[in-house]
N, C-alpha and C positions, 0 to 999 in steps of 0.2 A: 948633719949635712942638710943644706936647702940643696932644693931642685926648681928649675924654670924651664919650661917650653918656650921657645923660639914660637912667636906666629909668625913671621915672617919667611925663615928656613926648618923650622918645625927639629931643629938640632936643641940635643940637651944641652944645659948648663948647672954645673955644680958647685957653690960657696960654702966654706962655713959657717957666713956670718948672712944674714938677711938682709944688713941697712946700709945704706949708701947705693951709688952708683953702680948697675949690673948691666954689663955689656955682653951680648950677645961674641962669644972667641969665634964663632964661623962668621959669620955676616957683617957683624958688628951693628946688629940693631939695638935699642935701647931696650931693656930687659926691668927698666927700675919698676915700671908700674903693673908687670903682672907679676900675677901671684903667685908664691915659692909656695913648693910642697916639702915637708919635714920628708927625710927620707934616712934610712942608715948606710951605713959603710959599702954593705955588700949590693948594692941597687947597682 
């Protein structure tokens, strides 16, 4: 699983995949150009 910070609402986000288009599910800011942390299941 990737993981992303929100800077704008500071809310998590979780994919399985890293590429393409990552939108922010609370705010709906643009998530593509910060950086995802590897994370596992149980985080």
């Amino acid at each position: 699983m990737y993981k992303k910070e929100c800077p704008n609402c500071n809310g998590s986000s979780f994919s399985s995949c890293s590429k393409g288009k990552w939108i922010c599910p609370y705010c709906e800011e643009d998530l593509t150009e910060v950086e995802e942390v590897m994370t596992n299941d149980n985080d």
